[in-house]
C-alpha positions as YAML, in Angstrom:
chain: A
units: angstrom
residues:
- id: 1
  name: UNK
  ca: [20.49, 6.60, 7.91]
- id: 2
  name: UNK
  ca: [18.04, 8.31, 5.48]
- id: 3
  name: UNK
  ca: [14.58, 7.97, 5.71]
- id: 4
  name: UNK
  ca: [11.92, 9.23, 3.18]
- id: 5
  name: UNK
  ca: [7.97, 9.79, 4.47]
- id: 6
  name: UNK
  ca: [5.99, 9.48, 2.00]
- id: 7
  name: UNK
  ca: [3.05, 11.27, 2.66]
- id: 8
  name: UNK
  ca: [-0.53, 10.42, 0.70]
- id: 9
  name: UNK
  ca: [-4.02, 11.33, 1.26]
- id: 10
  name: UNK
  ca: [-5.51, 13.94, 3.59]
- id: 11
  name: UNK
  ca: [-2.45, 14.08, 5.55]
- id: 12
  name: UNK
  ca: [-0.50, 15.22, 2.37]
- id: 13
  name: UNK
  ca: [-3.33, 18.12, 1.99]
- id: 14
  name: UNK
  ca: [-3.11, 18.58, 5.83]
- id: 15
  name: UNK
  ca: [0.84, 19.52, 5.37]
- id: 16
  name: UNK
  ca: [0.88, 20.33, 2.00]
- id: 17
  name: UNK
  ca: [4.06, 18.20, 1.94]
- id: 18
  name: UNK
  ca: [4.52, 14.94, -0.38]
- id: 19
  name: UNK
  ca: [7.99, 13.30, 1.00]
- id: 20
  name: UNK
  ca: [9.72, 14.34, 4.49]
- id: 21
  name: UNK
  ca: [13.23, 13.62, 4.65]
- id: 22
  name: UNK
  ca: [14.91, 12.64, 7.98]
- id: 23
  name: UNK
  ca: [18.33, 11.56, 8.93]
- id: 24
  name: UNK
  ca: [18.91, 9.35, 12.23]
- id: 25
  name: UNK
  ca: [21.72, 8.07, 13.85]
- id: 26
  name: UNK
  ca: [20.38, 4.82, 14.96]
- id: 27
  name: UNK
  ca: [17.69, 2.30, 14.17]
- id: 28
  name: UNK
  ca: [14.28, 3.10, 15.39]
- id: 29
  name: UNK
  ca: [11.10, 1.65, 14.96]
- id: 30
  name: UNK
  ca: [7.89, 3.01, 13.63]
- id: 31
  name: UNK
  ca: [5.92, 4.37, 16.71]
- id: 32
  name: UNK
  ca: [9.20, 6.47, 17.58]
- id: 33
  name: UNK
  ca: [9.52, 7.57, 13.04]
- id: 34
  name: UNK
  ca: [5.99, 8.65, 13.51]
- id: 35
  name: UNK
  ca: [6.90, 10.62, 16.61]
- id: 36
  name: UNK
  ca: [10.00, 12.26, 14.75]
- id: 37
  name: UNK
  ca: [7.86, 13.38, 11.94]
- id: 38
  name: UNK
  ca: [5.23, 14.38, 13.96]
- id: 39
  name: UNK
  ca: [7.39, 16.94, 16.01]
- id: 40
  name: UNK
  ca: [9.22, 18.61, 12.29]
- id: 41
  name: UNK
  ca: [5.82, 18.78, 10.73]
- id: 42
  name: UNK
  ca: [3.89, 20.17, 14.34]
- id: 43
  name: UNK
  ca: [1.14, 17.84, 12.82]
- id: 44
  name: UNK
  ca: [0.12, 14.60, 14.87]
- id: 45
  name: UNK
  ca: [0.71, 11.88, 12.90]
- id: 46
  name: UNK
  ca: [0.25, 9.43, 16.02]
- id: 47
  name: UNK
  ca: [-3.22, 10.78, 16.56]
- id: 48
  name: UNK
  ca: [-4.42, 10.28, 12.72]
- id: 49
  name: UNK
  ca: [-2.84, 6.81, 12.47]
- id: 50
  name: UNK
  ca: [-3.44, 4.64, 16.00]
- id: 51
  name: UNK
  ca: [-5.60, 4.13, 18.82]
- id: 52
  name: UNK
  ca: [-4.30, 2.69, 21.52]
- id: 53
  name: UNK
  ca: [-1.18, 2.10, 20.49]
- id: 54
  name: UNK
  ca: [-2.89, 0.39, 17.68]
- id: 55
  name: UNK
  ca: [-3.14, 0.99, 13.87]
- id: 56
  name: UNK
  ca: [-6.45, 2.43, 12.90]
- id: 57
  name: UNK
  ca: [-8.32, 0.08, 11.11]
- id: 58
  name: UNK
  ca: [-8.14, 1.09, 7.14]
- id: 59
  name: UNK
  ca: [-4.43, 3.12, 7.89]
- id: 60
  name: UNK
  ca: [-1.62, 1.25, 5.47]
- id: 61
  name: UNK
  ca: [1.90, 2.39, 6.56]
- id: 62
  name: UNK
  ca: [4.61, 0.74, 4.14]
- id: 63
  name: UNK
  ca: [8.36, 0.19, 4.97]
- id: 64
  name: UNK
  ca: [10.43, -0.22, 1.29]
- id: 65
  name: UNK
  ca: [7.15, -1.42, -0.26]
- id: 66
  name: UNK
  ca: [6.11, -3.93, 2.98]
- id: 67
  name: UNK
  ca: [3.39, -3.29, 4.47]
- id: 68
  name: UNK
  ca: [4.12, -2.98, 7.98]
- id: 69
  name: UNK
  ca: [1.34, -5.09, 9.46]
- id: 70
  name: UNK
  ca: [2.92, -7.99, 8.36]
- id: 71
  name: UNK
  ca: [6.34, -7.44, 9.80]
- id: 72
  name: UNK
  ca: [5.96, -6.09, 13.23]
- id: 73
  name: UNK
  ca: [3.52, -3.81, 13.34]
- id: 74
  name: UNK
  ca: [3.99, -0.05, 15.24]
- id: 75
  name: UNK
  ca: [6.99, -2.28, 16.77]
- id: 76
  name: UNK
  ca: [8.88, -2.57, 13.18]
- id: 77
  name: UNK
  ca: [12.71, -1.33, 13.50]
- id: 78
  name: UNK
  ca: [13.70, 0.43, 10.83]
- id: 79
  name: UNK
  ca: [17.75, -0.54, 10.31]
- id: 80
  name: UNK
  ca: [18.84, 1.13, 6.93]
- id: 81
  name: UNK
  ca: [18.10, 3.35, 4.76]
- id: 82
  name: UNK
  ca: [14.28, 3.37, 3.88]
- id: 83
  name: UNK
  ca: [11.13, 4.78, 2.53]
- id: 84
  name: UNK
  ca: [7.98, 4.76, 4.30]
- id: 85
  name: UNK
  ca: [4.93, 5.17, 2.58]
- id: 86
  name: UNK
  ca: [1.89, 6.74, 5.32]
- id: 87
  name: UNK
  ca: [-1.66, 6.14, 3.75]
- id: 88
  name: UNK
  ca: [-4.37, 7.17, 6.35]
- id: 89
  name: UNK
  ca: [-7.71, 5.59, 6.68]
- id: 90
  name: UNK
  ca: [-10.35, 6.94, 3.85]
- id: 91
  name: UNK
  ca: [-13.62, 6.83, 2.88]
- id: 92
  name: UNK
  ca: [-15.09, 7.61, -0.67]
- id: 93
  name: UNK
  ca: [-16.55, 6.20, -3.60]
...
């Protein structure tokens, strides 16, 4: 399966990187796609977007346009080909 990360915000000017693409072998779910990234980028992705195994209040991750909150959370298997979208929490006027 292909997956596209779609990057946004300060973690896109963190990286410098708009889209990661990865390729898995079997479904996984969004914790463990965070992980993944987070280990080819050597930039924590599970630190900037939970807390306690949580989602950081203000943090939007989508899967194919769904916001993931409304699915199954950090817990959400990804089963297909997808794109995630990754908007950290942010502050401005």
């Amino acid at each position: 399966m292909k997956l596209s990360i779609k990057l946004f915000a300060t973690i896109r000017l963190d990286t410098g990187l708009k889209v990661v693409d990865v390729n898995i072998d079997k479904p996984i779910n969004i914790i463990e796609m965070l992980k993944l990234v987070s280990d080819i980028l050597d930039y924590d992705l599970i630190e900037k977007l939970t807390e306690n195994n949580k989602i950081i209040p203000g943090v939007i991750i989508l899967l194919n346009g769904v916001n993931i909150h409304h699915i199954n959370k950090l817990e959400t298997k990804i089963t297909e080909d997808a794109i995630i979208s990754v908007f950290p929490a942010a502050a401005g006027g």
